[in-house]
Backbone as CSV, one residue per row, in Angstrom:
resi,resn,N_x,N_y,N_z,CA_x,CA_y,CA_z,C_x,C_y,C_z
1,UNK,15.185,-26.746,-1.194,16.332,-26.780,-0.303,16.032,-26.131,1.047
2,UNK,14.808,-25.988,1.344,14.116,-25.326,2.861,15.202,-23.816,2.999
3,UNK,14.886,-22.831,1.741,15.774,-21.718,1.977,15.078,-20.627,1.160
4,UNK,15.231,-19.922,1.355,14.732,-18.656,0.632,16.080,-17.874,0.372
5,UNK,16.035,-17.692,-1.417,17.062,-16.756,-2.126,16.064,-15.012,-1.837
6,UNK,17.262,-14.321,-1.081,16.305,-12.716,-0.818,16.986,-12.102,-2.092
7,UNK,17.934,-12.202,-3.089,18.565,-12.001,-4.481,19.359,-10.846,-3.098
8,UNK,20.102,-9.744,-4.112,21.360,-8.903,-3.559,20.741,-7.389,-2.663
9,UNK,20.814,-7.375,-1.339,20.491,-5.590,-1.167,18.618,-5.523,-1.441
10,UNK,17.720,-6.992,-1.477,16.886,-6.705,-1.469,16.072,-5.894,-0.249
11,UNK,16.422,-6.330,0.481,15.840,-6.118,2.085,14.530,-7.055,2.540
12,UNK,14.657,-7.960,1.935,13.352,-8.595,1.907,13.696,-9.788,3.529
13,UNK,15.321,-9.692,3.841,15.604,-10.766,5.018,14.375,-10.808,6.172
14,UNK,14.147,-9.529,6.219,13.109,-9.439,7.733,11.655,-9.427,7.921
15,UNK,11.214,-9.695,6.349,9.767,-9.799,5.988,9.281,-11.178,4.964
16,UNK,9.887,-11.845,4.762,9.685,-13.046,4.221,9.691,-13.617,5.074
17,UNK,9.038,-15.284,4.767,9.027,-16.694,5.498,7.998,-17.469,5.084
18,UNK,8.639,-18.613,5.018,7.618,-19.864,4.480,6.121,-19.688,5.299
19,UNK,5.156,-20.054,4.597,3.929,-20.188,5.615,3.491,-21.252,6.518
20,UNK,4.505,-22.281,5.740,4.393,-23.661,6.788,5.759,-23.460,7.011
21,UNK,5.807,-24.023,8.561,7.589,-24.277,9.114,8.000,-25.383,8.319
22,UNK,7.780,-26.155,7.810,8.312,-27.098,6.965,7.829,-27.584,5.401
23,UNK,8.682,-26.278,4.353,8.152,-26.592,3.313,8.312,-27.997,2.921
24,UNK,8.602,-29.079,3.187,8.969,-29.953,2.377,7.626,-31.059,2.850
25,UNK,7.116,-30.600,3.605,5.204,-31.264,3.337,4.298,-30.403,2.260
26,UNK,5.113,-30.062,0.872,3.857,-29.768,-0.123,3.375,-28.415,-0.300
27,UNK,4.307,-27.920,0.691,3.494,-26.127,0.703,4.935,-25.686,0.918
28,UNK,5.255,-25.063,0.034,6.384,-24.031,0.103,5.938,-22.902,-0.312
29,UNK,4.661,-22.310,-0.068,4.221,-20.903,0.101,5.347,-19.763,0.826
30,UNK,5.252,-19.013,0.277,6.422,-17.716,1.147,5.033,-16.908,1.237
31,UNK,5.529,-15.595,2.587,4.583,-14.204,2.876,5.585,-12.898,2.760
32,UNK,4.745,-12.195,2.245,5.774,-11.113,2.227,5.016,-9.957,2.951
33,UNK,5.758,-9.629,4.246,4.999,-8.794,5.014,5.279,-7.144,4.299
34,UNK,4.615,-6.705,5.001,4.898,-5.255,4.628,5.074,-4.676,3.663
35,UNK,4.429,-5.146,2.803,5.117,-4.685,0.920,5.267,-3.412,1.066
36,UNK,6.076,-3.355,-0.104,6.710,-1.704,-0.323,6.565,-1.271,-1.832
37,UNK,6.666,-0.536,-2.086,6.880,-0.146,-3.879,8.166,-1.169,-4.586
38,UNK,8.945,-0.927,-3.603,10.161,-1.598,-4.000,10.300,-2.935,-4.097
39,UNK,8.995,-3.972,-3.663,8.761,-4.709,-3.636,8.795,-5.536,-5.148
40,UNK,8.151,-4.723,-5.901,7.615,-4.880,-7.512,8.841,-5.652,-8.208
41,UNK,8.267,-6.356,-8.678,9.309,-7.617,-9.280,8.774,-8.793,-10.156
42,UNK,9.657,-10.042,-10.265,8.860,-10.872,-10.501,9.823,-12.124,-9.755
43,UNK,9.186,-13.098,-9.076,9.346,-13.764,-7.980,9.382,-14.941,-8.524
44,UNK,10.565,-16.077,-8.153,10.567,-17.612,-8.948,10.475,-18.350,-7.752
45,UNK,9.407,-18.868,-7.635,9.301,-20.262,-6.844,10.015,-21.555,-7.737
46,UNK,10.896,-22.139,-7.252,11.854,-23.444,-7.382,11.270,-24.862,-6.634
47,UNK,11.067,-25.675,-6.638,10.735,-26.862,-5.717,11.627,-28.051,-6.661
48,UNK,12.319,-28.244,-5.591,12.861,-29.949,-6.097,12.578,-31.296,-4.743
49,UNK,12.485,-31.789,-6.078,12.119,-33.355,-5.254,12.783,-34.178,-5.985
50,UNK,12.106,-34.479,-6.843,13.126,-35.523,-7.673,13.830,-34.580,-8.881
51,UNK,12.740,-34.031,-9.612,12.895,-32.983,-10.259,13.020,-31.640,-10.203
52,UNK,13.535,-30.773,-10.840,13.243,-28.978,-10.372,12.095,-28.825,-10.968
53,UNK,10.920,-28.136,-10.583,9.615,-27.165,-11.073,10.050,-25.764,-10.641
54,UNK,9.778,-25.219,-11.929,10.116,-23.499,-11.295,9.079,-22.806,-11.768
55,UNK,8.380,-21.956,-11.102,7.235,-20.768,-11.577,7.707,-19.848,-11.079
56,UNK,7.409,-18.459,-11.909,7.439,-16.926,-11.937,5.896,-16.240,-11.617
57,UNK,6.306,-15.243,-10.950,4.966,-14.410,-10.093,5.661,-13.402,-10.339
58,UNK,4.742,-12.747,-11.138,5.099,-11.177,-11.253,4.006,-10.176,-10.058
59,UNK,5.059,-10.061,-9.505,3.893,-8.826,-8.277,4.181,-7.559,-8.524
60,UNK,2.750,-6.730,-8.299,3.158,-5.434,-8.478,2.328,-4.153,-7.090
61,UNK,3.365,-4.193,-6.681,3.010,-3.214,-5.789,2.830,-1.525,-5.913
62,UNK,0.970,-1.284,-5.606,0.923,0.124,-5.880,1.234,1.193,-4.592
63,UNK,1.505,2.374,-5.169,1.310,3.162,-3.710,0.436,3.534,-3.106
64,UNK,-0.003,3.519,-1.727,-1.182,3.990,-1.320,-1.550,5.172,-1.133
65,UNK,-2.735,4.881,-1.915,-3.640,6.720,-1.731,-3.315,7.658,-0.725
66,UNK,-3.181,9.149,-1.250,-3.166,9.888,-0.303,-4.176,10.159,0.271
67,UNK,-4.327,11.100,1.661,-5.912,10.830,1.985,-6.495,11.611,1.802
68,UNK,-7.490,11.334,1.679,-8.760,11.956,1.062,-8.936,13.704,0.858
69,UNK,-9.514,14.839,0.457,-9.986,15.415,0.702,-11.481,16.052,0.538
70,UNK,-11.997,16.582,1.406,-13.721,16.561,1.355,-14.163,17.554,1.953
71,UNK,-15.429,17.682,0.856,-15.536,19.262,1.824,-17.171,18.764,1.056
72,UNK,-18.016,20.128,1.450,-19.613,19.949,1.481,-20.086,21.202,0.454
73,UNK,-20.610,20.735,-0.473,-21.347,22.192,-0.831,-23.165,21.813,-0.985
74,UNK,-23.195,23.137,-0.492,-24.781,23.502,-0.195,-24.635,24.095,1.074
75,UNK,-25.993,24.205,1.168,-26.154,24.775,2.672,-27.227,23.780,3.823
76,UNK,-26.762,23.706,5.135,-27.305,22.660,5.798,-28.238,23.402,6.274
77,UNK,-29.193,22.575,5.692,-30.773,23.026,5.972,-31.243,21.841,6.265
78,UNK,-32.167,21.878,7.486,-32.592,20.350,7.379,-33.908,20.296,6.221
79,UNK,-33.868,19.077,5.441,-35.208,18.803,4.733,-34.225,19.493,3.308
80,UNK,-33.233,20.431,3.509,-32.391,20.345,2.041,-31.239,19.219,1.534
81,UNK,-30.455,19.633,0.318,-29.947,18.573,0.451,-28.249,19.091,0.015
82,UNK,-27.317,18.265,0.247,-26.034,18.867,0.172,-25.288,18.189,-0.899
83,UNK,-24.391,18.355,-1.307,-23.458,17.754,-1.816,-21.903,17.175,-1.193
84,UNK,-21.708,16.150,-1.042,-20.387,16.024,-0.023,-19.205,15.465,-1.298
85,UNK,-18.084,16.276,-1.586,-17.101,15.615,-2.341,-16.311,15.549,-1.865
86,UNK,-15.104,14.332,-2.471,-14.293,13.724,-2.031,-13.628,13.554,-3.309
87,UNK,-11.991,14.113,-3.151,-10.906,13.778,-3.675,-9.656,13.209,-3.084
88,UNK,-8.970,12.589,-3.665,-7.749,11.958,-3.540,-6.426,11.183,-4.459
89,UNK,-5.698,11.517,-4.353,-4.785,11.327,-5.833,-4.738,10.401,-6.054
């Protein structure tokens, strides 16, 4: 029906859109910009033509890493050698 259901209070109005301006040449691909946590769902693509076809996409959006932390142990000697670690949750 060249429309996108955003379901209730999703917030999805300002980050969705077909990838072709005219799904009804064969591609009714949607993009979803900016994912969020809140994103996480599971998503029904519908297409009718003569018939309805419907598929489900379960997406799951993770949160992104905090950043890093790193620090060096040893001592900088040239011709020695150090250890550099790195954590992050």
């Amino acid at each position: 029906d060249h429309h996108v259901n955003y379901g209730s209070g999703s917030g999805l109005q300002d980050r969705v859109a077909f990838v072709q301006n005219d799904p009804s040449q064969y591609d009714a691909s949607i993009r979803l910009a900016d994912l969020q946590v809140s994103d996480t769902g599971t998503y029904q693509c519908r297409v009718k033509k003569n018939t309805v076809a419907v598929h489900e996409v379960i997406v799951t959006v993770q949160e992104k890493p905090a950043d890093p932390q790193c620090w060096t142990e040893g001592e900088l000697v040239e011709g020695g050698s150090i250890l550099l670690r790195c954590y992050s949750r």
